[in-house]
C-alpha positions in Angstrom: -14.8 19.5 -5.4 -15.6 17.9 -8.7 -13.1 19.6 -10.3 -10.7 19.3 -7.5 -10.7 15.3 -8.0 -10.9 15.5 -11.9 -7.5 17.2 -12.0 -5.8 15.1 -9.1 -7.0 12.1 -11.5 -5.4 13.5 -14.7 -2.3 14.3 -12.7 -1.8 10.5 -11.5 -2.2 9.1 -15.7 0.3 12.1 -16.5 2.3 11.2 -13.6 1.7 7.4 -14.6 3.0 8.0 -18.4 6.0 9.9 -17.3 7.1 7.2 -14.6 6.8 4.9 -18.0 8.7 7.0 -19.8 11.6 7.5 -17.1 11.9 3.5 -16.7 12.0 3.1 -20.5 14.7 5.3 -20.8 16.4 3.8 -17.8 16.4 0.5 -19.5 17.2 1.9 -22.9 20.5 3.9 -21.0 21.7 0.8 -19.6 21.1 -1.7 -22.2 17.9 -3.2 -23.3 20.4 -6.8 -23.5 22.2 -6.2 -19.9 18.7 -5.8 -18.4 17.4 -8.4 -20.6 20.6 -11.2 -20.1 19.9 -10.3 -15.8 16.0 -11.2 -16.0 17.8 -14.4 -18.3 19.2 -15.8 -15.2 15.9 -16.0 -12.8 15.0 -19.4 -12.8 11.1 -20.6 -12.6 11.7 -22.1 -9.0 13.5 -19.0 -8.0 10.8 -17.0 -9.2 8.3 -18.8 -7.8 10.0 -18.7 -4.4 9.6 -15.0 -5.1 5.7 -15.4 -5.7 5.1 -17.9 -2.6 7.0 -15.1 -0.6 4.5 -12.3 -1.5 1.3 -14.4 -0.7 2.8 -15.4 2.8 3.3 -11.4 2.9 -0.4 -10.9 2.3 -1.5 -12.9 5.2 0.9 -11.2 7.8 -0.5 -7.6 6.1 -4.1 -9.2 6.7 -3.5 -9.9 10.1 -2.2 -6.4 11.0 -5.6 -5.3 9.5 -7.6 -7.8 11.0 -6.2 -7.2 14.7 -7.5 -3.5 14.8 -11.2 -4.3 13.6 -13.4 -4.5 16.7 -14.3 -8.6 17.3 -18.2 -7.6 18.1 -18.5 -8.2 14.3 -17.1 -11.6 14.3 -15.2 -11.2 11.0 -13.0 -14.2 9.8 -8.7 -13.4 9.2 -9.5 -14.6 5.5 -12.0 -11.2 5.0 -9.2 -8.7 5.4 -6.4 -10.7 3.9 -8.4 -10.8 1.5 -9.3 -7.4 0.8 -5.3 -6.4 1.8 -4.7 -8.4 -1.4 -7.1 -6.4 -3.9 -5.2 -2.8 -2.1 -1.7 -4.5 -3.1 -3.4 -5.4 -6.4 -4.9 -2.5 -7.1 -1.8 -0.2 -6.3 0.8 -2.6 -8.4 -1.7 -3.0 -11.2 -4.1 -0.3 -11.9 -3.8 3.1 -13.4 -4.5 5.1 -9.7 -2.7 6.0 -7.0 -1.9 4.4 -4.2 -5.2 6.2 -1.9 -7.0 4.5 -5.2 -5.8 0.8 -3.8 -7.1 2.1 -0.2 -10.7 2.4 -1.0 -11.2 -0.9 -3.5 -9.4 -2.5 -0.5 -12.0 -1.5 1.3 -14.0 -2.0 -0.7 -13.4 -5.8 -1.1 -14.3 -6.5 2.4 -17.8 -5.2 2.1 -18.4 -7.9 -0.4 -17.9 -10.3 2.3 -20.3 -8.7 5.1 -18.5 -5.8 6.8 -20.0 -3.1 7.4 -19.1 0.3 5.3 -18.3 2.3 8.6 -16.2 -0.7 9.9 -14.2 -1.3 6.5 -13.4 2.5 6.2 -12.5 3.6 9.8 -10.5 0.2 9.8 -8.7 0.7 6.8 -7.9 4.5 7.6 -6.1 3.2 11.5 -4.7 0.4 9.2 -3.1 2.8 6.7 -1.8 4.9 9.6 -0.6 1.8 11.9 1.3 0.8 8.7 3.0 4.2 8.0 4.1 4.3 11.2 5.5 0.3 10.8 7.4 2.3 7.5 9.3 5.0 9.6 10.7 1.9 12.0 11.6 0.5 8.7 12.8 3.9 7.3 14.5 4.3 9.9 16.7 0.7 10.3 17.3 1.4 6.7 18.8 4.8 7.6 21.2 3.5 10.3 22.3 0.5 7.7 23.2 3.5 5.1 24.9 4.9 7.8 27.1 2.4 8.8 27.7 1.3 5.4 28.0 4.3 3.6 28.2 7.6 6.4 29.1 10.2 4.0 26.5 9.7 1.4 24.2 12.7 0.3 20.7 10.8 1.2 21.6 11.0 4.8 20.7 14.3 5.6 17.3 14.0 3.3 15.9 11.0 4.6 16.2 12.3 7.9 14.2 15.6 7.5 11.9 13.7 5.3 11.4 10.7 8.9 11.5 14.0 11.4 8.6 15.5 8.9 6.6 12.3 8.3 6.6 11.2 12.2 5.1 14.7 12.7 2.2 14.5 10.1 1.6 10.9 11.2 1.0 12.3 14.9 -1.2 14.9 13.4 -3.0 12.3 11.2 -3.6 10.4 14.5 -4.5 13.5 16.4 -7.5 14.5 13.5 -9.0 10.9 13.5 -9.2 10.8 17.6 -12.0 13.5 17.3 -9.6 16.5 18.0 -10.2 18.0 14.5 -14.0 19.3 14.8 -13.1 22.2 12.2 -12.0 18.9 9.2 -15.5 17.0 10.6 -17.3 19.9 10.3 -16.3 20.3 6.5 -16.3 16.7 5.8 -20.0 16.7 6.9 -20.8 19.7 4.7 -19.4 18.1 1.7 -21.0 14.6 2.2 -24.1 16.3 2.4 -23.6 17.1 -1.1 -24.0 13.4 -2.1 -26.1 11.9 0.9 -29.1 12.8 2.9 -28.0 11.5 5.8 -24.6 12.8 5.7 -24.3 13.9 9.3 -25.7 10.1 10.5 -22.9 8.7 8.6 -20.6 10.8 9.8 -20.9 10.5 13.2 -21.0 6.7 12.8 -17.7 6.7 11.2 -16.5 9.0 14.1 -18.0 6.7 16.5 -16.2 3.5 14.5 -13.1 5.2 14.7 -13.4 6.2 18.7 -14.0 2.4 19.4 -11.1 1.2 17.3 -8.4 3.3 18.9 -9.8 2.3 22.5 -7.8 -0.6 22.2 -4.4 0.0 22.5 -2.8 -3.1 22.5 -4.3 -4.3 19.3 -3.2 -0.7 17.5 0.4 -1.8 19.3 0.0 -4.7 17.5 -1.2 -3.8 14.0 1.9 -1.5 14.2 4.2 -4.8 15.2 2.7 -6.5 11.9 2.8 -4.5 9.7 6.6 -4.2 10.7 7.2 -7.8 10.5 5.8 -6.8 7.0 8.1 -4.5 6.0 10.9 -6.5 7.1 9.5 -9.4 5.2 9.4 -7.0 1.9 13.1 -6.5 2.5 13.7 -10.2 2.7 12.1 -10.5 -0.6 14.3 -8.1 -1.9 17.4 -10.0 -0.8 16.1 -13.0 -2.8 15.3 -11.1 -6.1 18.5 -10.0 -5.4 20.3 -13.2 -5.0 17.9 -14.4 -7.6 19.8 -12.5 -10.8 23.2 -13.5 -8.9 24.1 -10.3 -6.9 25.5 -11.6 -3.7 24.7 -8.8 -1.6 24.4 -8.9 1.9 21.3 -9.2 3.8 21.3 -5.8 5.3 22.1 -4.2 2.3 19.1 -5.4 1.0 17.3 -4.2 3.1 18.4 -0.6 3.5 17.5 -0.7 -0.3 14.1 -1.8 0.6 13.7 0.8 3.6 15.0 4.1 1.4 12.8 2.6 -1.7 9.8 2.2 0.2 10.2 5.8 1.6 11.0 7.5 -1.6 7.5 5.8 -3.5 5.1 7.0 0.0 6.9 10.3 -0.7 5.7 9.7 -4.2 2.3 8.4 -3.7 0.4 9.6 -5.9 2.2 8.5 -9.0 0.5 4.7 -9.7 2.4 2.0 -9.1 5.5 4.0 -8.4 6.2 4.0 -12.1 9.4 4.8 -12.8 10.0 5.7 -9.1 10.8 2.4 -8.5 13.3 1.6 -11.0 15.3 5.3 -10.7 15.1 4.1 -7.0 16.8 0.7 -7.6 19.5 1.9 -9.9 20.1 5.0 -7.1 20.1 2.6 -4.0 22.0 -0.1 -6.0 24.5 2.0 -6.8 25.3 3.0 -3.2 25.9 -0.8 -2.6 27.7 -1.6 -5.2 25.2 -3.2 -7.3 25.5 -2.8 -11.7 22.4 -0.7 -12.5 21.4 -3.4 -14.9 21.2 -6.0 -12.3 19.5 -3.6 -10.3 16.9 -2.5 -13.0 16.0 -6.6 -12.9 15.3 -7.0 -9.8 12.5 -4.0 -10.3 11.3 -5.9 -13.1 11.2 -9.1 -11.8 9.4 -7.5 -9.1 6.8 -5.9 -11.6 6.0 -9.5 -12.8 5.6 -10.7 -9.8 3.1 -8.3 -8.4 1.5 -8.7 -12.4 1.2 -12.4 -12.1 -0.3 -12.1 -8.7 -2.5 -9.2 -9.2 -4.2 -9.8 -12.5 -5.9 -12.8 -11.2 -6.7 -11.2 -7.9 -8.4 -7.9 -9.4 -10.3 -10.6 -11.5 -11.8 -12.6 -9.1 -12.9 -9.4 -7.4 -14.4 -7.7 -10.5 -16.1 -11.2 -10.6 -17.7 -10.7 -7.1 -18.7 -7.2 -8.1 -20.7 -8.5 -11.4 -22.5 -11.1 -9.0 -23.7 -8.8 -7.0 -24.9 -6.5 -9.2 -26.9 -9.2 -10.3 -27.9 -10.1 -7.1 -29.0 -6.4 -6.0 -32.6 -6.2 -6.2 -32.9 -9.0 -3.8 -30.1 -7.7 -1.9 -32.2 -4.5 -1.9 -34.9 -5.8 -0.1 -33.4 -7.9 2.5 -30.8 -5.4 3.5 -30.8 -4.3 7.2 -31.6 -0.4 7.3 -28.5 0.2 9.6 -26.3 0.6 6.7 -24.9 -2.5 5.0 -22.3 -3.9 2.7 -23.9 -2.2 -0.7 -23.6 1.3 1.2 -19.7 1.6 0.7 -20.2 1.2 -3.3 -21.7 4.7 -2.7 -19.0 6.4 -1.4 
């Protein structure tokens, strides 16, 4: 299992160097002073616009979190917008891949007093509500490629690729509901590996996730959320966009948004969707008739944003985690025995 994770690991830095490489060599092709004289034209308030934009995003991602976590525990909004903006921080910033941004997400919010059974069972129904949120948006990007361009050679791709993620998200759903007693069965075998009471955390985290998807209007409206969220990511596109001066249609941007977004899920486990993301501008761009310079700028501006947001973010977590290190031998001895905040660090 070890071994397993060791060579996933080295596989996301090898996939991480060649994304690097690939966006390099994207600029390079296209001019290092086209790419350079597009970024040239973003103002400061323009670019701030585009920050402001991404924080206001964080809160409605925080609330499509928040809305699925069962109230008994009488968490604040602020816990899981928080901890939703060290998973976008993580993902954009750090060296892992995108499941790597799932668990310090999670992470995050045990800092602040929810339980570890609570943070992971909610982040794993968040994580699903959310890809379901990204085949709607998949799929309004689809039918804006298809009215705009109905002979293009990503049609019939992105529509085997929504036919085959629709299915595993069903069976995703299907496994966490309790209907996969063959996957808890070897879960429990392999946590016992690392904890004693393996099977008592197990069935807690089955229990969490039971109670969670009893309530089908709040799963209803995580998915509505996290929607409004993906829309939202396609507005900012539209202004980084108008931003370097390409007057392109609001719809337009967001079909580029939509087909982006499905292209870097399909490649989740390179970090940060390098290179992804800029082969994916300069592709989609080019179906819309936008210059691949102007298009590799808007993937960089958007790198700087999610820099100059994240950096600090990841800081000011890192700074929670020395302070309680500090803190844990009194936290030792006051902790309930019911399996607190400290337990997630374990996992």
């Amino acid at each position: 299992m070890r071994q397993a994770a060791r060579r996933v690991k080295q596989l996301t830095y090898v996939l991480a160097l060649a994304g690097l490489l690939l966006a390099i060599l994207l600029v390079a092709y296209f001019g290092f002073g086209n790419v350079a004289a597009a970024l040239g034209s973003v103002g400061l308030t323009q670019f701030g616009v585009i920050v402001a934009w991404q924080l206001a995003l964080f809160v409605i991602l925080g609330l499509g979190w928040f809305v699925i976590v069962p109230p008994q525990g009488g968490h604040a909004l602020g816990v899981f917008i928080w901890g939703r903006m060290v998973r976008e921080a993580a993902t954009n910033c750090l060296p892992f891949s995108t499941v790597g941004g799932f668990v310090f997400g999670a992470r995050a919010v045990t800092l602040l007093g929810v339980s570890w059974s609570t943070a992971t069972a909610s982040t794993v129904v968040d994580v699903t509500a959310e890809f379901l949120a990204e085949i709607a948006f998949t799929a309004i990007g689809l039918s804006i490629l298809l009215a705009r361009v109905p002979d293009s050679t990503l049609v019939v791709p992105i529509e085997v690729g929504l036919a085959l993620a629709v299915f595993a998200c069903l069976v995703f759903v299907w496994l966490q509901k309790g209907a996969g007693r063959i996957f808890a069965g070897l879960g429990s075998r392999i946590a016992a590996r690392r904890f004693h009471d393996a099977q008592e955390r197990l069935e807690v985290l089955t229990a969490e996730l039971s109670l969670i998807y009893g309530h089908t209007v709040r799963l209803v409206l995580s998915v509505a959320f996290h929607l409004i969220g993906w829309l939202g990511a396609g507005v900012a596109g539209w202004i980084a966009f108008h931003a370097l001066g390409v007057p392109l249609d609001f719809d337009d941007a967001l079909a580029i948004e939509a087909l982006l977004a499905a292209a870097s899920a399909v490649a989740f486990l390179v970090p940060a969707s390098a290179g992804v993301q800029e082969a994916g501008y300069v592709a989609l761009g080019a179906i819309f008739g936008v210059a691949p310079e102007l298009s590799l700028g808007v993937s960089l501006v958007r790198r700087a944003r999610d820099i100059l947001v994240g950096v600090p973010i990841l800081l000011i977590w890192q700074w929670a985690e020395l302070r309680r290190l500090r803190l844990q031998p009194v936290l030792e001895q006051t902790a309930p025995k019911d399996g607190s905040s400290g337990d997630f660090g374990q996992l």
